[in-house]
ZAKOL-298476 format. One line per 4 residues: number of its first residue (from 1); their letters; for each residue x, y, z of N, C-alpha, C. Coordinates in nm, 2 decimals. Example, Ala and Ser with C-alpha at 12.3 -4.5 7.8 and 13.67 -1.06 7.14 Angstrom:
2
1 = AS = 1.32 -0.57 0.78 1.23 -0.45 0.78 1.32 -0.33 0.78 ~ 1.28 -0.22 0.71 1.37 -0.11 0.71 1.29 0.00 0.79
REM end
This chain:
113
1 = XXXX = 0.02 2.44 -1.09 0.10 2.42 -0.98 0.11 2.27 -0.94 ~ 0.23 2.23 -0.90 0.23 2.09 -0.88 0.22 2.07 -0.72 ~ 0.09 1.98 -0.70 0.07 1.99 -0.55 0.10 1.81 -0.56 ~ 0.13 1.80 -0.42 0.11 1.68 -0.38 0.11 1.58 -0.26
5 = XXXX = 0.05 1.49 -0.22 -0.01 1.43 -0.09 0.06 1.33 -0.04 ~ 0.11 1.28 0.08 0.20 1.19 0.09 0.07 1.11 0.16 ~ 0.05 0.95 0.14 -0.02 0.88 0.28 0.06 0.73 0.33 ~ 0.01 0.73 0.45 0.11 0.62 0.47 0.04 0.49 0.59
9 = XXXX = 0.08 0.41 0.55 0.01 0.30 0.64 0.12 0.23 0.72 ~ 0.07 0.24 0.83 0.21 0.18 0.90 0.17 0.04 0.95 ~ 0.28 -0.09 0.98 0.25 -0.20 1.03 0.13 -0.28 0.94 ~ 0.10 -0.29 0.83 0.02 -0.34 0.73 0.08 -0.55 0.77
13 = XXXX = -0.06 -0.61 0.77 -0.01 -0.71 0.81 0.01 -0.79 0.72 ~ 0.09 -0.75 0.60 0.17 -0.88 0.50 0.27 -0.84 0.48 ~ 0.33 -0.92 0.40 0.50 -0.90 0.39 0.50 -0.85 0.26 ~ 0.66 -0.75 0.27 0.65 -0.64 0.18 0.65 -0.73 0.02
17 = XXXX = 0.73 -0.87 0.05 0.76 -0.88 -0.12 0.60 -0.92 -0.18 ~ 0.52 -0.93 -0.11 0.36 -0.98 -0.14 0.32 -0.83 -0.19 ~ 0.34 -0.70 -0.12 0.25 -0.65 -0.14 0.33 -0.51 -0.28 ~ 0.50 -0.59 -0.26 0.55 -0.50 -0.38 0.50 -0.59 -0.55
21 = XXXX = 0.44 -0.68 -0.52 0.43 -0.74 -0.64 0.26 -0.64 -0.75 ~ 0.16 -0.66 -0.62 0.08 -0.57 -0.64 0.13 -0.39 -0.68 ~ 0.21 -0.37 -0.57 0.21 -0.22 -0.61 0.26 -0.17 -0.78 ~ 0.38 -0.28 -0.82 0.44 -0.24 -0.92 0.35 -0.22 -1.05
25 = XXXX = 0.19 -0.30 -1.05 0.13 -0.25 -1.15 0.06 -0.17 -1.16 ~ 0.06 -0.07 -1.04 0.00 0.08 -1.04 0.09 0.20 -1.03 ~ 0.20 0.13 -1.04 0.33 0.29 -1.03 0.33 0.34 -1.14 ~ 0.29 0.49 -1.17 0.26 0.57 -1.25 0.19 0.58 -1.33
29 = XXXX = 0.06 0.49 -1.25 -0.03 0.50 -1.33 -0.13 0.61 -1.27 ~ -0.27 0.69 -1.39 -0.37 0.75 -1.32 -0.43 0.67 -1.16 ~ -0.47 0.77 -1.09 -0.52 0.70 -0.97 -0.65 0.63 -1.00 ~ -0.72 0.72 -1.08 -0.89 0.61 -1.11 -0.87 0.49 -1.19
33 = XXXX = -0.77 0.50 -1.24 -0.74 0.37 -1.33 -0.67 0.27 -1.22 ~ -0.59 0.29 -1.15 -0.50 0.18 -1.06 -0.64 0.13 -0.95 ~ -0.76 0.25 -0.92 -0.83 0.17 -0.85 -0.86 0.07 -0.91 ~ -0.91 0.11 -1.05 -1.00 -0.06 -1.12 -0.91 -0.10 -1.11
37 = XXXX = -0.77 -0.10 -1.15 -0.70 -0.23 -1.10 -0.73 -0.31 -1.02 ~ -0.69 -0.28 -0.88 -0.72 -0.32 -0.76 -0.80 -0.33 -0.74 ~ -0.93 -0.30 -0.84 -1.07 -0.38 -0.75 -1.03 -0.53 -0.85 ~ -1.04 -0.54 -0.92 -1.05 -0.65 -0.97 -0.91 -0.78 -0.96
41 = XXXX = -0.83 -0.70 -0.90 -0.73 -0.84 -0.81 -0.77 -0.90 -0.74 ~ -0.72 -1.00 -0.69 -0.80 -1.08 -0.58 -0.72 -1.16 -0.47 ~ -0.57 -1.05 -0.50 -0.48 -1.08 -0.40 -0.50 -1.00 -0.25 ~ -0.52 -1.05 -0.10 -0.50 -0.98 -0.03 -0.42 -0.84 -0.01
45 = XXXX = -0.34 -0.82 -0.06 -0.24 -0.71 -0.08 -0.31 -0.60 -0.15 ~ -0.35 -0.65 -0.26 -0.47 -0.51 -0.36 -0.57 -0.43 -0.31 ~ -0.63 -0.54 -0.16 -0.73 -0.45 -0.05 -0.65 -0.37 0.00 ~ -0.55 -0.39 0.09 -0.45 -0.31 0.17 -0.43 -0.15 0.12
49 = XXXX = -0.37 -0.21 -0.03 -0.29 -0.06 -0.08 -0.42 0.00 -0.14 ~ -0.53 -0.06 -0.21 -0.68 0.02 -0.23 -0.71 0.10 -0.14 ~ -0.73 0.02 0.01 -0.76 0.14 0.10 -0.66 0.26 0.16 ~ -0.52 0.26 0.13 -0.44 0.38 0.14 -0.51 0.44 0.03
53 = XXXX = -0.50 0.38 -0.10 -0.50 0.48 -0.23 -0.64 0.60 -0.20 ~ -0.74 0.48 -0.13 -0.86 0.59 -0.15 -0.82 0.68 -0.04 ~ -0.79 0.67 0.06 -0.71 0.72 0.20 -0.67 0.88 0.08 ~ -0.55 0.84 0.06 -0.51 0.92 -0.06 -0.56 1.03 -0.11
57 = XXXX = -0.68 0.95 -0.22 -0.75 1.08 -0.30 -0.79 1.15 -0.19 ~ -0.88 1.11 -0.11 -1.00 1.20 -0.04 -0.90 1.31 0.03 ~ -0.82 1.28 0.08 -0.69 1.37 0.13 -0.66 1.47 0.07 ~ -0.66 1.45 -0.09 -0.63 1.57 -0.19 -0.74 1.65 -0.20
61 = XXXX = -0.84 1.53 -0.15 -1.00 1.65 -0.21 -1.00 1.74 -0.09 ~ -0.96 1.70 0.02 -0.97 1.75 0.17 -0.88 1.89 0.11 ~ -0.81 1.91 0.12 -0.67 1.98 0.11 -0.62 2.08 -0.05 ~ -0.70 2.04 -0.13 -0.70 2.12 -0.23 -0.82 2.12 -0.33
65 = XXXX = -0.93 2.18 -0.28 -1.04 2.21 -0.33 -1.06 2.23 -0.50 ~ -0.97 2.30 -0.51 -1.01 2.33 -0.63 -0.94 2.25 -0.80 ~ -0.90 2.15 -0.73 -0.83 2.09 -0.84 -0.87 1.95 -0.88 ~ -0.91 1.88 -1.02 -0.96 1.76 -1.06 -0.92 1.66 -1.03
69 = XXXX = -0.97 1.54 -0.93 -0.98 1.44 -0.89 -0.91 1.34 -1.01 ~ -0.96 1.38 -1.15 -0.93 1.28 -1.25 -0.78 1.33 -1.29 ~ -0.75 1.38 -1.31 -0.58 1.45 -1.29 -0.46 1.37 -1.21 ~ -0.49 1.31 -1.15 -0.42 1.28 -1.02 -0.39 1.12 -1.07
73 = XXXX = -0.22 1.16 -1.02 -0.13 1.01 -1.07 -0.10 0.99 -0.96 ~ 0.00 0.84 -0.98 0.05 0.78 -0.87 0.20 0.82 -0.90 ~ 0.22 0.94 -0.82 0.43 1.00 -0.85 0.49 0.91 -0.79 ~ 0.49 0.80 -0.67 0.60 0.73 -0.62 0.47 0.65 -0.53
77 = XXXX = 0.55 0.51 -0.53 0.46 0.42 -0.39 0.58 0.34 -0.41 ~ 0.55 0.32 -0.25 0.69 0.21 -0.17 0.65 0.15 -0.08 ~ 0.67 0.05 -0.05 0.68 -0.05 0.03 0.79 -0.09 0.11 ~ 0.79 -0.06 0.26 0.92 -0.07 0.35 0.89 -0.20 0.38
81 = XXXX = 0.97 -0.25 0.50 0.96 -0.32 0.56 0.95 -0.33 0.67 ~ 0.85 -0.38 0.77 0.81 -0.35 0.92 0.88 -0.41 1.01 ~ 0.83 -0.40 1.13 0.86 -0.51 1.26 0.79 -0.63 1.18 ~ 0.88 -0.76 1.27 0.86 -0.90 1.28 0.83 -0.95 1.40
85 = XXXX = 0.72 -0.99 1.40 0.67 -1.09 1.55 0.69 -1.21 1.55 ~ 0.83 -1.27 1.66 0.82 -1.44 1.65 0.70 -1.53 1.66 ~ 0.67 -1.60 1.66 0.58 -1.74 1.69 0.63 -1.84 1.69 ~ 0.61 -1.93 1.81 0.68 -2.05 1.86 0.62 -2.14 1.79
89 = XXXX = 0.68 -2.26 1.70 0.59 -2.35 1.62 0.63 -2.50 1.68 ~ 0.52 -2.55 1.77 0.59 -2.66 1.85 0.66 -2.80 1.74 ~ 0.74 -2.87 1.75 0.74 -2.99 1.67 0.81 -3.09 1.71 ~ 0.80 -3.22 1.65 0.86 -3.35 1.71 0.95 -3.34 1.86
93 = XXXX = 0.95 -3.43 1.93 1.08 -3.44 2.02 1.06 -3.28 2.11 ~ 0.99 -3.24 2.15 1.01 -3.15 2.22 1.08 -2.99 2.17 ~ 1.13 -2.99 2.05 1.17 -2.96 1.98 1.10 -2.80 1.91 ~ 1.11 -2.69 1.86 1.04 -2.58 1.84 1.09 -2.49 1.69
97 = XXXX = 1.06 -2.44 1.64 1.06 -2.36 1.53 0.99 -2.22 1.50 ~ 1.04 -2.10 1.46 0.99 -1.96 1.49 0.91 -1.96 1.32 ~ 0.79 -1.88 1.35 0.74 -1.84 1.23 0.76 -1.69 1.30 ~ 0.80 -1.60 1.14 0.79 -1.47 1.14 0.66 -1.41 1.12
101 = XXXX = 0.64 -1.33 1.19 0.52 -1.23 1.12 0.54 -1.14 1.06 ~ 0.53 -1.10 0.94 0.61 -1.00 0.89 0.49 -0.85 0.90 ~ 0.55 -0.76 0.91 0.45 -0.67 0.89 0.50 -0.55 0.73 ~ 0.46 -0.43 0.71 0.53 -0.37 0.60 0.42 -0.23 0.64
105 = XXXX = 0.54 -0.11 0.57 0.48 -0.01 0.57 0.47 0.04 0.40 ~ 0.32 0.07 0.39 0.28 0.14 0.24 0.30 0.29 0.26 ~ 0.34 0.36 0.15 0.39 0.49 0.11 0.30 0.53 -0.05 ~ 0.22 0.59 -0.02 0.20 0.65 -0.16 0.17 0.80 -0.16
109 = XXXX = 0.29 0.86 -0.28 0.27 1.01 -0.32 0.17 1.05 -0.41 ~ 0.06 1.11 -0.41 0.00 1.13 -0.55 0.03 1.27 -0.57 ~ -0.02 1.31 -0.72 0.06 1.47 -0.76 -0.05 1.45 -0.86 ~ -0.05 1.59 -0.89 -0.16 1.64 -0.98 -0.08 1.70 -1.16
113 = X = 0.04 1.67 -1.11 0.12 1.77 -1.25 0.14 1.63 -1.35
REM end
């Protein structure tokens, strides 16, 4: 039977094109294998979606007892895009400039089929 788990992280504080660079080398891949991926990056982004991912398994373990942890792929991960917080950036002449904060929302489906 094809089961499977949705998890989601909302307001993640980096910007999505940072953390779609990371995600794209774990899309469809086994989940135990995409963790060593992401342990061994050393881009802030690979902690972020690591801790959905494990978020993830344990969710499957929670919720369907009886099926193999090592089975379990990555069916879809996305990366939205969040709210933006201005920041006033003071400069010359009285003068001001906005920095964005970007934020982003992680999505990942895992499935057992």
């Amino acid at each position: 039977m094809n089961k499977e788990i949705i998890t989601k992280h909302c307001y993640a504080n980096s910007s999505a094109q940072k953390l779609r660079l990371i995600s794209n080398l774990i899309k469809g891949k086994n989940a135990i294998k995409a963790l060593e991926i992401l342990k061994y990056n050393s881009k802030k982004a690979s902690n972020l979606i690591k801790k959905v991912l494990k978020s993830a398994i344990s969710n499957f373990k929670i919720y369907n007892i009886n099926t193999n942890v090592k089975l379990l792929y990555i069916k879809k991960i996305f990366i939205d895009e969040g709210s933006r917080s201005k920041r006033i950036f003071p400069r010359a002449k009285g003068k001001t400039d906005y920095i964005l904060k970007r934020t982003s929302h992680i999505n990942i489906i895992l499935s057992d089929n």
